[in-house]
C-alpha positions as CSV (number, residue, x, y, z in Angstrom):
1,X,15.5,18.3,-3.8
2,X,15.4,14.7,-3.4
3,X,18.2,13.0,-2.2
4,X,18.8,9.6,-0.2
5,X,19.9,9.0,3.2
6,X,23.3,7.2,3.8
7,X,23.3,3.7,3.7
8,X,24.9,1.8,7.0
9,X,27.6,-0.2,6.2
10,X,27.5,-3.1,8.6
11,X,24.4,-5.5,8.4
12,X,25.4,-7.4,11.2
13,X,23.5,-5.3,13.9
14,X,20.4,-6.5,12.1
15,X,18.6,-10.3,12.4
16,X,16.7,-12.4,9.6
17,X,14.0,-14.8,11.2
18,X,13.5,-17.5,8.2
19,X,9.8,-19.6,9.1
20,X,9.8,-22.3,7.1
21,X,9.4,-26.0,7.5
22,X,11.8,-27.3,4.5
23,X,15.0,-27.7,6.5
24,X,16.5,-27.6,2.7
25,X,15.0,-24.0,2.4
26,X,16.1,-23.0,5.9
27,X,19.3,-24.1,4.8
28,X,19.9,-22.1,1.2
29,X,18.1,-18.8,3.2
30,X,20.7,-19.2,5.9
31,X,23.9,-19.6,3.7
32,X,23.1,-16.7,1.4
33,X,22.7,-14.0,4.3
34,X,24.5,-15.3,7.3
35,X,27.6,-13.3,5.4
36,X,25.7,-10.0,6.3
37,X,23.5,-10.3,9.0
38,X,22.4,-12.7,11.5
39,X,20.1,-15.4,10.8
40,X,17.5,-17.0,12.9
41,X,15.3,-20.0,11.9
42,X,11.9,-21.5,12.8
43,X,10.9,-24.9,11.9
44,X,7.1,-24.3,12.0
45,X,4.6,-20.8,12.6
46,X,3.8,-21.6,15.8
47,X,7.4,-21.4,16.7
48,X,8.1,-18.5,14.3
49,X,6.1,-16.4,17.0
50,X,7.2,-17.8,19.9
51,X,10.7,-16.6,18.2
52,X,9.4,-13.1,17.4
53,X,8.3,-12.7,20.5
54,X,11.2,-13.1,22.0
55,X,13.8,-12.3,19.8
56,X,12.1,-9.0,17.7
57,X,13.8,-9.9,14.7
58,X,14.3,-7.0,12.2
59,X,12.9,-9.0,9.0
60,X,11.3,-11.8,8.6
61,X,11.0,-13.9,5.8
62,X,7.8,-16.2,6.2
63,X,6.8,-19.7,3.7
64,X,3.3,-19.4,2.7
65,X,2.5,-23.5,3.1
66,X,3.2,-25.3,5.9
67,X,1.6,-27.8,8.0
68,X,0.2,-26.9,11.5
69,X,-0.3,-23.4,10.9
70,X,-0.1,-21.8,7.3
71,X,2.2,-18.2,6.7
72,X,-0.9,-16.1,6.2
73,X,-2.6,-17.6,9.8
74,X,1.3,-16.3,11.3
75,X,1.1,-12.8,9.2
76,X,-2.4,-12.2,10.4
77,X,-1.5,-12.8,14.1
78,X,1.6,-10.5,13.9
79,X,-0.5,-7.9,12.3
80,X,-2.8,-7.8,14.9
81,X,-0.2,-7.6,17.9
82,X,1.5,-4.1,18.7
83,X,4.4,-5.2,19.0
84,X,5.2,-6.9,16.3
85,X,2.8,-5.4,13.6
86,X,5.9,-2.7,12.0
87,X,8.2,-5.9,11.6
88,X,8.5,-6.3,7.9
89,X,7.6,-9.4,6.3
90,X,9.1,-11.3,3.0
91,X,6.8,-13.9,1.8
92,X,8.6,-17.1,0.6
93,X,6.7,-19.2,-1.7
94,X,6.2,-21.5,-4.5
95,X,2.6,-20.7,-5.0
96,X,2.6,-18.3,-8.2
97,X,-0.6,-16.9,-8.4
98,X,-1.1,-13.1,-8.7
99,X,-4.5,-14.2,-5.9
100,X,-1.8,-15.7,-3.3
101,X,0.4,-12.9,-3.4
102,X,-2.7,-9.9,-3.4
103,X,-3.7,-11.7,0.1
104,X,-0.4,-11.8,1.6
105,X,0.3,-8.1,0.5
106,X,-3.5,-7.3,2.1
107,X,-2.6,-9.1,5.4
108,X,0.3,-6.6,5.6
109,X,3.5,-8.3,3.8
110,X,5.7,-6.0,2.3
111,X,7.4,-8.3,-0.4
112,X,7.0,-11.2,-1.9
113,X,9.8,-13.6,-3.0
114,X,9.3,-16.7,-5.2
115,X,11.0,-20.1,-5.1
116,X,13.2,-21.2,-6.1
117,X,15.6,-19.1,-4.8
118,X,17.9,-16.6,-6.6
119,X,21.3,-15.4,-4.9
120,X,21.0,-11.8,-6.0
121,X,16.7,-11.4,-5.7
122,X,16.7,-12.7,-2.6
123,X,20.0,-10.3,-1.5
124,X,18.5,-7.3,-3.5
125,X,14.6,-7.3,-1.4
126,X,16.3,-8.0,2.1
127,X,18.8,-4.7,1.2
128,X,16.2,-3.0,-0.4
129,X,13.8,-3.5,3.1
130,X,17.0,-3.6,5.4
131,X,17.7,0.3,4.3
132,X,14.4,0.9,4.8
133,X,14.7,0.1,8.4
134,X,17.7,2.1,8.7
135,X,16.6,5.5,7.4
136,X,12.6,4.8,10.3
137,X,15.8,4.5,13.0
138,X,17.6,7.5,10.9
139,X,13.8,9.4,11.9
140,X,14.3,9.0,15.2
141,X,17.9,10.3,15.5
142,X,17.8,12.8,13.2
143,X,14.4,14.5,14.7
144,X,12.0,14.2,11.4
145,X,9.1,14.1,12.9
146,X,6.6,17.2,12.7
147,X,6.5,18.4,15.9
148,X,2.3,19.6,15.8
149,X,1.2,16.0,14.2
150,X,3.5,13.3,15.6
151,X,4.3,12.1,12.4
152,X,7.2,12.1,9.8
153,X,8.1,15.9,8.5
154,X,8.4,16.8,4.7
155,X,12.2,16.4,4.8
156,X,11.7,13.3,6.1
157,X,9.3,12.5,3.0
158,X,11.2,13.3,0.3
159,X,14.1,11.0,1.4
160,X,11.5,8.0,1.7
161,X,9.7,8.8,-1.5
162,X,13.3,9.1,-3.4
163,X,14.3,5.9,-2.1
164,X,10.8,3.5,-3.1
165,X,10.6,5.8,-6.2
166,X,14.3,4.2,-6.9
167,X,13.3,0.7,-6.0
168,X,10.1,0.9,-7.9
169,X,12.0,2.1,-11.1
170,X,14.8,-0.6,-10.5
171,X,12.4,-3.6,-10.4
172,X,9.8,-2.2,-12.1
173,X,7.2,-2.6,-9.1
174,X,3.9,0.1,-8.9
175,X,4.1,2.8,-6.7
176,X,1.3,5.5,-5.2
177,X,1.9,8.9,-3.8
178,X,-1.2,10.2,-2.6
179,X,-1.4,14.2,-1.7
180,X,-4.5,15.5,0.9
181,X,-5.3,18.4,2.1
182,X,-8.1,19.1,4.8
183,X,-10.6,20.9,3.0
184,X,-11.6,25.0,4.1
185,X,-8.9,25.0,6.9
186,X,-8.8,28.8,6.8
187,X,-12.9,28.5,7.5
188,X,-12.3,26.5,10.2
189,X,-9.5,28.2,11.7
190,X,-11.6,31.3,11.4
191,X,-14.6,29.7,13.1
192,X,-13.3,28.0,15.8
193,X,-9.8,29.1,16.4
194,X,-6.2,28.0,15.7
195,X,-6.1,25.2,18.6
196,X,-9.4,23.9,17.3
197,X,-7.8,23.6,14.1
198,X,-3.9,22.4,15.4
199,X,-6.7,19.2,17.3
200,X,-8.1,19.0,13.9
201,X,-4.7,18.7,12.1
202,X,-3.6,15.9,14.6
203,X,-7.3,13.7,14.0
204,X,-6.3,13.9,11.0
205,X,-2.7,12.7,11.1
206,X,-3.7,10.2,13.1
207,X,-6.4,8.7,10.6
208,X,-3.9,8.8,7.9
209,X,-1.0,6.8,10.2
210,X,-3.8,4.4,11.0
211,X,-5.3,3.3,7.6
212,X,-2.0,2.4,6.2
213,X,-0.7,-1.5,7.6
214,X,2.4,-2.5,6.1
215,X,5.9,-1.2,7.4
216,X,6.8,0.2,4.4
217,X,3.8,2.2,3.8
218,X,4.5,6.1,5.1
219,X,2.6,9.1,6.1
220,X,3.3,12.4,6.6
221,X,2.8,16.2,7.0
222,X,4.0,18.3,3.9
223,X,3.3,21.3,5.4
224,X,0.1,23.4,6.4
225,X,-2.4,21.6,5.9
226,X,-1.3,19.0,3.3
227,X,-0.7,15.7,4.1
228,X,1.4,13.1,2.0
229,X,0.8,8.9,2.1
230,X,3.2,6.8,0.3
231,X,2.5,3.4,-0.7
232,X,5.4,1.2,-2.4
233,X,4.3,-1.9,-4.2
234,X,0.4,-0.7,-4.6
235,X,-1.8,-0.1,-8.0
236,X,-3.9,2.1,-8.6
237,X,-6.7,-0.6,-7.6
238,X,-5.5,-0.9,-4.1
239,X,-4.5,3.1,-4.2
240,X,-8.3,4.1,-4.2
241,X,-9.4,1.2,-1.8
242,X,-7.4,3.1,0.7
243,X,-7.4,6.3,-0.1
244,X,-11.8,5.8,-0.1
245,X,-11.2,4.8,3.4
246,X,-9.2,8.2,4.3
247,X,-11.5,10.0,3.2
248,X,-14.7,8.4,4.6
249,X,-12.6,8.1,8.4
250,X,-12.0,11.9,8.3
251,X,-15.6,12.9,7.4
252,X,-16.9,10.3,9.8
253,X,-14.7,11.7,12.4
254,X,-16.0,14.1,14.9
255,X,-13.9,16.2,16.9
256,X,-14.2,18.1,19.5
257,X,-14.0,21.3,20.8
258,X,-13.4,22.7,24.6
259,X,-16.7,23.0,25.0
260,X,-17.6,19.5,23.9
261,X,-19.9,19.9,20.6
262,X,-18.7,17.7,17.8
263,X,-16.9,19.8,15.0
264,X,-16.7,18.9,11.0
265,X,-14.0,18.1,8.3
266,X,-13.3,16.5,4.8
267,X,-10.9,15.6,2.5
268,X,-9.6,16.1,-1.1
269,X,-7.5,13.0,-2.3
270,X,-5.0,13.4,-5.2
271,X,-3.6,9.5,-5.8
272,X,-0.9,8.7,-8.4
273,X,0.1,5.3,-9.1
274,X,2.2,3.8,-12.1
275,X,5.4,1.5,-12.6
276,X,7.8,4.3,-12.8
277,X,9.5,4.4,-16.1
278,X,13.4,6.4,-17.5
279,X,11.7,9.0,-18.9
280,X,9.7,10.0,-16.6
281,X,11.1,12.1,-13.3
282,X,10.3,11.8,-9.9
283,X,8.9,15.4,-9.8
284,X,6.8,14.6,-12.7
285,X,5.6,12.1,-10.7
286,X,4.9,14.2,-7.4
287,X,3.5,17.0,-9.6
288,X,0.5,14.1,-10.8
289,X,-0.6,13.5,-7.8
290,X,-0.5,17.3,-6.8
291,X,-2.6,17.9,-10.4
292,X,-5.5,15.1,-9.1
293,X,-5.6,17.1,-5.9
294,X,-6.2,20.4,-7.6
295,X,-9.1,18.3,-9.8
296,X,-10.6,16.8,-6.2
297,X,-11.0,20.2,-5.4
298,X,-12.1,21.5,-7.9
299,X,-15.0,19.3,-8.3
300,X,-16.3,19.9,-4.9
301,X,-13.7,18.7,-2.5
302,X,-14.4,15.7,0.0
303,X,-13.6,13.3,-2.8
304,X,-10.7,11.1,-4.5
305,X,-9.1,12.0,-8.0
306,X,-6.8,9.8,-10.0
């Protein structure tokens, strides 16, 4: 059932941006990937966007302290600008606190790599993110995308979740799958007709796509009604902060019918998180987060399980 896409063989179609004012730094990041992809620098944030802005860089690894403007001021800003918010971003540090590396994570980093620098980490999380990218482009040739919700299709799922359940096992790193489904969808089918409940199914979607922020998080449509949001790198702490906010966005949400009156839906949440471990399968897995649905429902629906 679950098996990865093919990973391209030449790197060089893809560009590193390294921000960071050590020119020493610059210089260590630059010789260890220039060999498989192409490598741009900034000396300081403010000229980190000015590159991004101009160069759309596939990654970019970004230092944490420097003078002028700090990494997390530069993350923030390219969180909040549309067109450079899905750009993955490495944090480079030296500051080793679990606190520093929460925020960045928060803000919308997708990694986090400490200094000094290893040859083979620092190779491994730009591969691991660089494949990534390849199989969201893979999407858009390959036509995964459900064609009712605008978002990625169950096929398209089960390669992404195999791939981060892989990474997550390698370097021991949490993962959370979280399964919803819209709650009564027959009733409200039944009451106010299937292209009521097709508008519903897209509001939805769209909540789901919105609350997650980092690049490598991942929604999708499983089928029917069921939904499927995929978080690498996140504990079951940050799991239920998100998922609380899903489920309070979709019963906050009003949608509307033809007629204009304001229409009603919930949630159930089923959220499994761990550090994936050798004896334990990626269906296993799945099958825990489908098992926390089936208790969200049970206890009333509209609610979060884990």
């Amino acid at each position: 059932m679950y098996s990865a896409m093919p990973f391209i063989e030449n790197n060089e179609q893809y560009r590193i941006l390294v921000i960071d004012d050590e020119k020493a730094n610059r210089m260590v990041l630059s010789a260890m990937l220039s060999p498989d992809y192409t490598v741009l620098i900034a000396k300081s944030g403010p000229e980190g966007l000015k590159r991004v802005a101009m160069e759309k860089p596939d990654i970019i690894l970004l230092d944490i302290v420097m003078p002028e403007m700090d990494g997390f001021e530069v993350l923030k800003r390219l969180k909040e600008s549309g067109e450079t918010k899905n750009i993955p971003v490495i944090i480079i540090t030296c500051l080793n606190n679990e606190a520093d590396e929460e925020k960045g994570l928060v803000l919308g980093a997708v990694d986090y790599i400490g200094k000094p620098f290893k040859d083979t980490i620092v190779k491994a999380r730009v591969k691991n993110h660089i494949q990534i990218i390849h199989q969201i482009r893979a999407i858009e040739r390959l036509g995964l995308i459900d064609g009712l919700t605008n978002i990625p299709n169950r096929r398209c799922f089960d390669e992404r979740l195999y791939i981060e359940w892989r990474r997550s096992l390698r370097e021991q790193r949490p993962i959370t799958f979280m399964m919803l489904d819209m709650d009564n969808f027959k009733a409200y089918n039944d009451t106010y007709g299937h292209p009521q409940g097709d508008l519903l199914l897209r509001t939805a979607a769209a909540i789901f796509a919105t609350a997650i922020q980092r690049s490598t998080d991942f929604a999708a449509r499983l089928g029917g009604e069921e939904f499927g949001v995929l978080l690498p790198d996140t504990d079951q702490y940050g799991a239920l902060r998100i998922a609380e906010k899903i489920r309070m966005a979709v019963e906050t949400a009003n949608v509307l019918t033809t007629e204009g009156s304001a229409t009603e839906a919930t949630v159930s949440i089923g959220v499994a998180s761990l550090i994936p471990s050798q004896d334990m399968t990626l269906e296993a897995f799945v099958a825990l987060a489908d098992n926390n649905l089936y208790m969200a429902k049970k206890k009333g629906r509209n609610q979060v399980c884990s």
